[in-house]
C-alpha positions as CSV (number, residue, x, y, z in Angstrom):
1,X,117.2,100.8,97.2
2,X,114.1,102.1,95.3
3,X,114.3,103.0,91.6
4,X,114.1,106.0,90.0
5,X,110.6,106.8,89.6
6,X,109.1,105.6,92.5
7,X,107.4,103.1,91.2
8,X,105.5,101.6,94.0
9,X,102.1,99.6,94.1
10,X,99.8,102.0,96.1
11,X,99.3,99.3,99.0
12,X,102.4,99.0,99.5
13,X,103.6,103.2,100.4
14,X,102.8,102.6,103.8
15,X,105.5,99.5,104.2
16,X,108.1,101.4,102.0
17,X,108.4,104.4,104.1
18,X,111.8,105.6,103.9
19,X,114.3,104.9,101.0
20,X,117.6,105.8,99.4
21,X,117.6,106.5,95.6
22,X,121.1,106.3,93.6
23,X,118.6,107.3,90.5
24,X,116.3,110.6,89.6
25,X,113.1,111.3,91.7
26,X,110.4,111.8,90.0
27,X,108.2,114.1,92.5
28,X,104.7,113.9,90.6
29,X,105.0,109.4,91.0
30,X,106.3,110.2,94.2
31,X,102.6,112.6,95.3
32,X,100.9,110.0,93.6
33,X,101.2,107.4,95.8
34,X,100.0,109.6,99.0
35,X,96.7,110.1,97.2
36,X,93.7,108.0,100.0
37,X,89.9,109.4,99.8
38,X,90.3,109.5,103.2
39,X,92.7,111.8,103.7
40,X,92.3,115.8,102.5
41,X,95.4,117.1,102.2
42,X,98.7,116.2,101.4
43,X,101.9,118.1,102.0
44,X,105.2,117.5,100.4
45,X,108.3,119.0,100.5
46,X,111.2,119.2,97.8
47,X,115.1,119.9,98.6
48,X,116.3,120.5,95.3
49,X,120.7,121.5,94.3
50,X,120.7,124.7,94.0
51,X,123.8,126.4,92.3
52,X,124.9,128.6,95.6
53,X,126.1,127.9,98.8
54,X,127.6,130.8,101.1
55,X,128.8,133.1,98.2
56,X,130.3,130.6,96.2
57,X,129.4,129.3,92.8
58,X,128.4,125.3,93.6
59,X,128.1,123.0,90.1
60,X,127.1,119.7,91.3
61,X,126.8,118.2,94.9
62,X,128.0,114.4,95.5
63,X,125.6,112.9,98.2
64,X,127.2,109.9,100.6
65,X,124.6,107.4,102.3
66,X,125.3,104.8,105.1
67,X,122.1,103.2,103.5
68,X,121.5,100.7,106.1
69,X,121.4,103.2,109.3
70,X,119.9,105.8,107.0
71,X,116.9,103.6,106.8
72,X,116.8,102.3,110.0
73,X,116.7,105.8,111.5
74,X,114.1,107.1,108.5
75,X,111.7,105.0,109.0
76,X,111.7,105.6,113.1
77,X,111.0,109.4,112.0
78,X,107.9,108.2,109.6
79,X,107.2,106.1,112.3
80,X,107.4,109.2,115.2
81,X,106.0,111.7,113.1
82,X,102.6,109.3,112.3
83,X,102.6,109.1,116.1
84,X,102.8,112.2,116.8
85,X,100.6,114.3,113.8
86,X,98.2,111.6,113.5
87,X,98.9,111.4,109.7
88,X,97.8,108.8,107.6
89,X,100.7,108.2,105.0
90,X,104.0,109.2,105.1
91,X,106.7,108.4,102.6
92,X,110.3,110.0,102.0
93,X,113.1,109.6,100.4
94,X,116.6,110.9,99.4
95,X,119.2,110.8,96.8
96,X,122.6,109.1,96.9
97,X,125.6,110.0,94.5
98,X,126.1,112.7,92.5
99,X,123.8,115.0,91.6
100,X,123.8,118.2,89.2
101,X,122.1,121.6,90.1
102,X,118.0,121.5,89.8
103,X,118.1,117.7,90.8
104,X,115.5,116.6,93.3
105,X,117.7,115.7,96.5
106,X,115.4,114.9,98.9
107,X,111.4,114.4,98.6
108,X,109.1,114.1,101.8
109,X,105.3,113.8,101.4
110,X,102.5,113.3,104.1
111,X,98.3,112.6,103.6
112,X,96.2,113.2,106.1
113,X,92.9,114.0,107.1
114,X,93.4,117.5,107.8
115,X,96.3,120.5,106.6
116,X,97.8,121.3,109.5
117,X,98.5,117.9,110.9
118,X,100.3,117.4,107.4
119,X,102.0,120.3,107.6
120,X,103.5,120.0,110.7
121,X,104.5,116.0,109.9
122,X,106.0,116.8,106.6
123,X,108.5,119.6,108.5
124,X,108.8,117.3,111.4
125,X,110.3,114.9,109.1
126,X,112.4,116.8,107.0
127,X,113.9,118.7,110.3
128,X,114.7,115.0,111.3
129,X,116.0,113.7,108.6
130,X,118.4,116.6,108.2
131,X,119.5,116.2,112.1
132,X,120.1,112.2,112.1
133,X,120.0,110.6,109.5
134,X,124.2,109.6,108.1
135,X,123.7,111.4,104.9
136,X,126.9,113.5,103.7
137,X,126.7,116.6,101.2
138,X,129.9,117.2,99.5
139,X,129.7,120.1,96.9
140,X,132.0,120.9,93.8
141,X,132.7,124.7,93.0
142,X,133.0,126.6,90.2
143,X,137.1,126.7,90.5
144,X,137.8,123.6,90.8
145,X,137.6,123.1,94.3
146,X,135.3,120.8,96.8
147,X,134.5,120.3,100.3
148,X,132.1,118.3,102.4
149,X,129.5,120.7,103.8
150,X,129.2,120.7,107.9
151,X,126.3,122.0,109.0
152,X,126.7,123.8,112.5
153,X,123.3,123.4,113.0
154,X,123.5,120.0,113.3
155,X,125.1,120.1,116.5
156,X,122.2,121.6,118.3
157,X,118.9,119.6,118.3
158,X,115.8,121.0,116.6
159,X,113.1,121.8,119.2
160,X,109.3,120.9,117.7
161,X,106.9,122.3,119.0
């Protein structure tokens, strides 16, 4: 489990890859650490709670993690998607627990040489990480009222191009 802030040793991004955070993200620690002179871009992505969710009022979302396959499986994408988009660093990482509207959910950053190769890795990954990684989203509604969110989606693979 990684703390809050990611605080991580530069050297040591590339061995981190993938984590699950029961604390804050900070996203600004979290771009730091992608920062090589070698690379000259560096794409990230931010899911944040937002306080909607097909017409209804949603005040807080509770996130459940089966952290050791969650992992496993996020670090194969990192792995796949450095394959594939020839990035340099990739790092990514998502929040377990309850969280309250505005809160940084899931963060996803990528540095590479060039934009689009960034680009394309940091959606790659988040796509992936949405599609198979154990990760539950249960949200609370103004009401009174909760329910674990199924995404239909889910049951169709994401094509990438």
């Amino acid at each position: 489990m990684v703390t809050a802030y990611c605080f991580f040793h530069r050297s040591l991004v590339v061995e981190l890859g993938f984590r699950v955070s029961h604390a804050a993200l900070d996203p600004a620690r979290c771009s730091a650490e992608l920062v090589d002179a070698h690379c000259g871009g560096l794409v990230t992505f931010e899911g944040w709670v937002r306080d909607h969710n097909e017409g209804r009022r949603v005040l807080k979302l509770e996130y459940e993690v089966y952290e050791p396959l969650a992992i496993k499986e996020g670090e194969q994408v990192l792995t796949e998607a450095k394959r594939r988009f020839g990035v340099q660093h990739v790092f990514g990482i998502h929040r377990a627990g309850v969280l309250e509207i505005g809160e940084c959910a899931v963060w996803v950053g990528v540095s590479s040489a060039h934009r689009a190769e960034a680009f394309d890795a940091c959606r790659y990954i988040i796509d992936e990480i949405k599609q198979r990684l154990p990760i539950w989203k249960k949200e609370y509604y103004h009401g009174g009222d909760s329910g674990w969110v199924n995404c239909e989606r889910c049951a169709h693979p994401h094509a990438h191009a």
